[in-house]
N, C-alpha and C positions, 0 to 999 in steps of 0.2 A: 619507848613511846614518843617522848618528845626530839627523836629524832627522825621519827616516823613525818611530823605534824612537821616537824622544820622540811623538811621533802615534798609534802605535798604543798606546802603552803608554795616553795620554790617553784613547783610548775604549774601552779595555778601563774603563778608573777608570768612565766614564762609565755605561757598560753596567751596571756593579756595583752602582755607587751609584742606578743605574734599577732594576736588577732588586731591591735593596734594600727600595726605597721600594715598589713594589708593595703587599707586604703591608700596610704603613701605611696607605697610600692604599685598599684593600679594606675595611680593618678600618675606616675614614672612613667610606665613603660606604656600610657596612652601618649603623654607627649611624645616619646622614643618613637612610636611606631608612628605619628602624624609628620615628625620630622624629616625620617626617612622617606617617606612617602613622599612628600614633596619637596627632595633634595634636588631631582631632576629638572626642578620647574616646569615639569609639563603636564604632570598630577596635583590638584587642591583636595583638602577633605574637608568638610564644615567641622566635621567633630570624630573623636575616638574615644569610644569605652572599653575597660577590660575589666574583664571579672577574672582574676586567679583562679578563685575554688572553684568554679563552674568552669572551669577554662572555656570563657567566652571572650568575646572581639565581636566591639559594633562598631561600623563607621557610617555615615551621616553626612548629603550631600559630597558624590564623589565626581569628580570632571576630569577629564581628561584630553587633552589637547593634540596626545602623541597616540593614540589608539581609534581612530576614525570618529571622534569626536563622542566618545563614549561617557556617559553619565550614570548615574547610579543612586539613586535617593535614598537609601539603604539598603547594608549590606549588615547582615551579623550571623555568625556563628556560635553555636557551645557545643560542651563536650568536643571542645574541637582537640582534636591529635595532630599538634603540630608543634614542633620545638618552642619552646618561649625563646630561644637564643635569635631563630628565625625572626619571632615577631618584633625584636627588643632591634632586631635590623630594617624593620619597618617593609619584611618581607610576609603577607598572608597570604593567603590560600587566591584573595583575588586579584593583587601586587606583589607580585614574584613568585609565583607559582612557575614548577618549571616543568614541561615535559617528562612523565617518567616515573615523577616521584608519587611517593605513595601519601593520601591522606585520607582520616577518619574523622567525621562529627557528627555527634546528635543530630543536630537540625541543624540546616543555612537553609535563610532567607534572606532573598533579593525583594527589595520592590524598586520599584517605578526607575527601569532599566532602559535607557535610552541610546542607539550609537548609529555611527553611519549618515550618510546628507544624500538628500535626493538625485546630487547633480551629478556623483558619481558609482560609487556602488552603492547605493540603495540604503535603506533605512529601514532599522528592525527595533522592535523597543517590545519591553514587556512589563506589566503593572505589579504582578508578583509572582515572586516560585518560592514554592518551600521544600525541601531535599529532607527526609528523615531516614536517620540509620546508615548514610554517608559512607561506602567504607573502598576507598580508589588504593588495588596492589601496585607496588610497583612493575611499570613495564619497562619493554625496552624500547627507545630513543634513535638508535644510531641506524644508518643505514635505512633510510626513507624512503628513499629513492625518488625521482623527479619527480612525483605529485605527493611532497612530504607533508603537507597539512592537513589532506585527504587521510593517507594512511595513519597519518598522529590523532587525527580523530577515533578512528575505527579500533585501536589498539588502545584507546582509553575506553571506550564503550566497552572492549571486551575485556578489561582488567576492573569493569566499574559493579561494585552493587549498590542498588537504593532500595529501602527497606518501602517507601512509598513516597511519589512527587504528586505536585499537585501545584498547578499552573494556570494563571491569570490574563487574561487579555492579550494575548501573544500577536503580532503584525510583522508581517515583511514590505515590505517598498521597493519596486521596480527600480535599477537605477536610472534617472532620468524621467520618472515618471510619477502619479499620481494611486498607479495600480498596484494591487493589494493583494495577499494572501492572509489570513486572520483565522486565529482560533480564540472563543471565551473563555473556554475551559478544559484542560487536561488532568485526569488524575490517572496515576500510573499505581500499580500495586508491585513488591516483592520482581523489584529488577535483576538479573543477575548474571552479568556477562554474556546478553544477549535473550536471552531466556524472560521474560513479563508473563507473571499470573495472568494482571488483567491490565486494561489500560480503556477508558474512557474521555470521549471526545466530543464537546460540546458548540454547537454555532461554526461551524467552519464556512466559511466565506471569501469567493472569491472577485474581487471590487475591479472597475477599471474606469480611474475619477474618481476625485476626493467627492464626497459629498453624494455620491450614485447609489441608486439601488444594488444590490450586491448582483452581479452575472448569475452568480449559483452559488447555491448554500444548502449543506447538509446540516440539520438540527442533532442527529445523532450517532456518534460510531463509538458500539460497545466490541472488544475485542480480550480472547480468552486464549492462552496457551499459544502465544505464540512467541516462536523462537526465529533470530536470525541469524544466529550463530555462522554459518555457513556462508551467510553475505560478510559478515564483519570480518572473518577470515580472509576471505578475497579479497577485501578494501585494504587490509591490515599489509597484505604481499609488498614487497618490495616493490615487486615487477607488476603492479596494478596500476593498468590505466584506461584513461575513458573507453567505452565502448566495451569491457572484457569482462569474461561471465561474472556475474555477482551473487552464484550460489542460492539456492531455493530457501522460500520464505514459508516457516510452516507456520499454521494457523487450526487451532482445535475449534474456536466459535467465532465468526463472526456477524455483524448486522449494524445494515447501515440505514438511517429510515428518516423523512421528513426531507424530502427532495425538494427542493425550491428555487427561484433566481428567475432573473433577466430571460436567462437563454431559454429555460423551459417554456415558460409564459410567452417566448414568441411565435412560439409554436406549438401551443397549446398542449405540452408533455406534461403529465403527472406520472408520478412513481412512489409508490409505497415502501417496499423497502428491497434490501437486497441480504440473502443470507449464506455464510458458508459453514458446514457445518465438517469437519473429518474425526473418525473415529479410530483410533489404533488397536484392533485387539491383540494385537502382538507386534513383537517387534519385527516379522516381514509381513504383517498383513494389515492394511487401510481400508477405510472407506469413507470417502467424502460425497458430500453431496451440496449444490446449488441454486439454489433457488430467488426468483426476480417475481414480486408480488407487486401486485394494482399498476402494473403499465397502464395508462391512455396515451392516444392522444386525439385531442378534438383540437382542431386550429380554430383561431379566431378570427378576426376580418381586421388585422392589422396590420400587414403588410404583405408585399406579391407573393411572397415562399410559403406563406400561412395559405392565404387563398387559392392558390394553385391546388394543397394538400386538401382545402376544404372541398375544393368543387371534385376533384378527383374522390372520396368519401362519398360525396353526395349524388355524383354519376353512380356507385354500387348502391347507392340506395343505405347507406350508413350515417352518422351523425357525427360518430367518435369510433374510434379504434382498440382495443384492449386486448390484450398479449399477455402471456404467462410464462417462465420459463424455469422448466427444474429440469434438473442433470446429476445423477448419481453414477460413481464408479467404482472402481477397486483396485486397489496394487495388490500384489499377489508375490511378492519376491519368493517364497519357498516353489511356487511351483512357473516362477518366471516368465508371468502374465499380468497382462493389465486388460482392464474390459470398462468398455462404456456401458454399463448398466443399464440404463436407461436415461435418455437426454429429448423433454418432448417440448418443444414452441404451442402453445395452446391459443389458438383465437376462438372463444367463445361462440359457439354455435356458425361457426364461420368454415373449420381447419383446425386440424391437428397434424403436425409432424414429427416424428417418432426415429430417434436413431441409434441403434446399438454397435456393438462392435467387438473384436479383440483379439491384442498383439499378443504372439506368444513367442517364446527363443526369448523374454530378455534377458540379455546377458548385464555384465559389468561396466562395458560401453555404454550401454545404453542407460544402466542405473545412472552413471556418474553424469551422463549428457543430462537424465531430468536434475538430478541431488546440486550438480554445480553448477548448471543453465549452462552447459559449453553444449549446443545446439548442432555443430560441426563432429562432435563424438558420434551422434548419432549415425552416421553414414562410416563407421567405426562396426559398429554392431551389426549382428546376425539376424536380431531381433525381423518377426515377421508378423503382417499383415494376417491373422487365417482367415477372418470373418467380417463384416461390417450388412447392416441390414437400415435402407433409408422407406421409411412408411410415411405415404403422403396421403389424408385422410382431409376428403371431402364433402362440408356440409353443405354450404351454401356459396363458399365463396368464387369457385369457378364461375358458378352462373351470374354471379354479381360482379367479377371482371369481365366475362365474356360482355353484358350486357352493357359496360361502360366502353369497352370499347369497339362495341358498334354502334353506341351514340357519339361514338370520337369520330369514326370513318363514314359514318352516314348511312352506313349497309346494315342490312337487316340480321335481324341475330342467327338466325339457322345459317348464314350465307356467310356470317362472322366465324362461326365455331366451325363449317364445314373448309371454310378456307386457313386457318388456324390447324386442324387437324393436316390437312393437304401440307403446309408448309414443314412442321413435323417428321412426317414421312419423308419425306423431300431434304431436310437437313442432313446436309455431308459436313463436319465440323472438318477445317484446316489439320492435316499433317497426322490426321487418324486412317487408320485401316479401314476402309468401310465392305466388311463382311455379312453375312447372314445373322450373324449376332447381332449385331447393331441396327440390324432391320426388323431383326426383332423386338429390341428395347426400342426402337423408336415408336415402332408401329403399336402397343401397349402404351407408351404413351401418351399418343393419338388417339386412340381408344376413351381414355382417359378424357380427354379434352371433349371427344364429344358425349360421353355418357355421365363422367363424373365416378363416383364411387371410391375405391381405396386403390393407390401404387403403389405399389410395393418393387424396390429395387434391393438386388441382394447381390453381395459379392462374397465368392468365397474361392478365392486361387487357388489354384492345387499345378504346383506346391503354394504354398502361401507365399506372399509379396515380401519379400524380402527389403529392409528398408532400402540398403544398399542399393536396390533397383530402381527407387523412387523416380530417379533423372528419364529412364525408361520411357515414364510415362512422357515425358514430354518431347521425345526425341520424334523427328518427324517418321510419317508414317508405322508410328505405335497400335499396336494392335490390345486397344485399350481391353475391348473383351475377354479376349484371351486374357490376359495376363491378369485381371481381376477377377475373370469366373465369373463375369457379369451377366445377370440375365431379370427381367422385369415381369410381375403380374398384375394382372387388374381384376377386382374383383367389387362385389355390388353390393 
């Protein structure tokens, strides 16, 4: 028994004289790490804290003289996963971090993050970020190839998970100038090597001049399931450089809403919001849809471009203008089709235009030209043209262009519309075949201008338009009919 008591008494001593030492040992390897830090002379730190047991590191007023005049008003980490032997070399995650290597922390938080001078590349600062659930694998480094800071970027976004960010007052600065790109608020959910839950985007704003109203500014973009895996691959390439495909961007919800700025208000644009929505029910079959809600526009009497658009409104006997735009599709990879479902331009009691469509043969060409954006693949592929249907549905608005512009040329409207129709007819386009076909679409056309009522223009090749052929159309005297299966109706 009393050798039991002499034992524990022993590591109670122990314990004490550990928990003791602690602080000594913090207050150590804070000076260690502040030393190192500023051995170069080109980095100061006002202050260093370390916690052992929480394995934390805070630093406190950071400047920087050798990194494009970078500052930093705090910076702290915990649960940080990072060598102490590291830190004791006055090496952290944001002084001596190196390319490659792998780090995990609870939280980092940045605030009041400043770098960069106007006069040459531009100036970016931010108030605060906080990273939770931190966990960067290691990648690989070598072999970057000439645009290596570009692909050193893409290679750690794709090695990186954040369990959730969330971001303060973000600005960019033109170099050279006054003008601005700005976000208030970012909060990001469940990141994971490309792949975001969600991500949420507040005040974006783009300035030009300190002190100016902002040009344009969005109040809100919510965005859900979206992956870009397939850009950051691209970026990642060795052989990646400006201009070359960067791989398609998928997106399950998005909505962008509270349109505002300089540029709208000078011409009188409103916009509500804008939505995209795609749905997977399997993995070869999609369906997305988009839609563009509360377009105006009414110009105001503020300058020539405004009033031009006003008096041209005001000849059709309108005030304002308002436009709607939804567009639903489908990919169809099992049965290797794609169709515009439906895609309609709506102007209230004005016009409706209506356009369907769909490609069929697509092959693996043609998948890889949409999946990696190499746009050049496409004339690769078999893939064909079978169908396409354009509906031009008339309420009111022909008679209200007709009528402005025979108040433009001073002639009387039946003499407007019958000479309009006459021209129509009469139109030979450059470097087209002009067949009976085409005197037909045209003359349905004209039709159209003097009666009004619904167009309908429908294409359906036989064999179907191969894409390969597309150049066809533009080669002089193409024989655009034929080869689209072109033909037009009018109806009342």
């Amino acid at each position: 028994m009393k050798k039991g008591v002499i034992a524990g008494l022993t590591a109670i001593a122990l314990v004490g004289i550990g928990a003791a030492a602690v602080p000594v040992l913090q207050e150590y390897a804070a000076a260690r790490i502040k030393a190192e830090i500023e051995r170069d002379g080109t980095t100061t730190v006002g202050r260093v804290e370390v916690g052992l047991l929480g394995r934390r590191v805070a630093l406190t007023d950071i400047k920087s003289s050798h990194a494009a005049g970078l500052s930093v008003g705090h910076w702290e980490a915990s649960g940080l996963g990072w060598p102490l032997a590291e830190l004791m070399r006055g090496r952290t995650p944001l002084a001596g971090f190196r390319w490659g290597e792998p780090l995990q922390a609870d939280r980092v938080e940045l605030k009041d993050v400043r770098a960069g001078n106007r006069g040459t590349g531009g100036t970016w600062k931010v108030d605060s970020l906080i990273l939770e659930g931190l966990d960067l694998a290691r990648f690989e480094v070598s072999d970057a190839g000439p645009y290596g800071p570009v692909v050193l970027v893409a290679r750690t976004l794709s090695a990186l998970s954040v369990r959730r960010l969330e971001l303060h007052g973000a600005a960019i600065a033109s170099p050279g100038s006054s003008d601005t790109f700005g976000m208030a608020i970012v909060v990001a959910e469940r990141y994971e090597g490309g792949r975001m839950a969600t991500i949420a985007i507040g005040g974006i704003e783009v300035t030009v001049g300190e002190g100016r109203a902002p040009l344009f500014r969005v109040a809100d973009v919510a965005v859900r399931g979206l992956d870009v895996r397939r850009s950051l691959a691209a970026y990642s390439s060795t052989d990646w450089q400006p201009n070359a495909p960067i791989g398609r961007i998928r997106i399950e919800h998005a909505n962008v809403s509270g349109f505002s700025g300089e540029i709208l208000a000078r011409y009188g644009v409103s916009l509500g919001s804008v939505n995209i929505d795609t749905v997977r029910e399997s993995d070869k079959v999609s369906r997305s849809r988009t839609r563009i809600d509360g377009f105006a526009l009414a110009p105001p009497l503020r300058n020539m471009e405004s009033l031009k658009l006003r008096l041209a409104l005001q000849a059709m006997g309108l005030r304002e203008l308002k436009l709607g735009f939804d567009c639903a599709g489908t990919e169809d990879r099992a049965r290797a089709e794609v169709t515009i479902d439906r895609c309609t331009l709506t102007v209230p009691e004005l016009a409706e235009i209506n356009l369907t469509g769909r490609i069929i043969g697509a092959d693996e060409a043609f998948w890889h030209a949409v999946d990696d954006g190499d746009f050049a693949a496409f004339y690769e592929s078999k893939a064909a043209l079978a169908s396409a249907r354009l509906v031009l549905a008339d309420r009111s608005l022909l008679e209200r262009a007709l009528k402005a512009l025979a108040a433009t040329t001073g002639q009387p409207l039946p003499a407007t519309r019958a000479n309009l129709a006459r021209d129509v007819r009469r139109f030979q386009p450059a470097g087209v075949l002009i067949n009976q076909g085409l005197e037909q679409v045209l003359d349905s056309t004209a039709r159209f201008v003097e009666q009004g009522g619904t167009l309908t223009f429908d294409a359906r090749p036989d064999p179907p338009l191969a894409i390969d052929r597309i150049d066809y159309l533009t080669s002089p005297g193409a024989d655009l009919v034929s080869a689209l299966g072109l033909s037009a109706t009018l109806a009342r």
